[in-house]
C-alpha positions, 0 to 999 in steps of 0.5 A, spaced: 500 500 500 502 506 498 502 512 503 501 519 499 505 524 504 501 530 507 506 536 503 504 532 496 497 534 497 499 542 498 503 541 493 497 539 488 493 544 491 499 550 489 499 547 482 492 548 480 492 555 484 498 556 479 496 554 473 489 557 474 493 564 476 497 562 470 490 561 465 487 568 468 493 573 467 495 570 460 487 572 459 488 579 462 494 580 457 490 578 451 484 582 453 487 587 455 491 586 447 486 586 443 483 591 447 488 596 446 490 594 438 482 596 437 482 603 441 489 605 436 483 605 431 480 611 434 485 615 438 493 616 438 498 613 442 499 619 447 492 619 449 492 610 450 498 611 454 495 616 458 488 612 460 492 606 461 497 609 465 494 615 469 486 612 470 487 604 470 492 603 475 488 606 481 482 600 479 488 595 481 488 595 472 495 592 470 
């Protein structure tokens, strides 16, 4: 009979946090992508930076 240590089931359990956590970010980073190839359509460079970086930071956006 074979005895699965205590840690070996942390260990499982930080995996699926991590591949989920993984999964989640390179989502965010293709939305967010696709979102900023879109709005270059409709504004200039400057204007995208100064939303990205003066408005979304304090929403706790990347």
């Amino acid at each position: 009979m074979s005895h699965t240590p205590h840690g070996a089931r942390d260990d499982a359990e930080g995996n699926r946090r991590g591949v989920s956590v993984m999964l989640a970010t390179t989502t965010l980073f293709a939305t967010m992508d696709a979102l900023t190839k879109h709005v270059a359509t409709l504004y200039s460079a400057p204007q995208i930076l100064w939303i990205r970086y003066m408005i979304l930071p304090p929403t706790g956006w990347p």
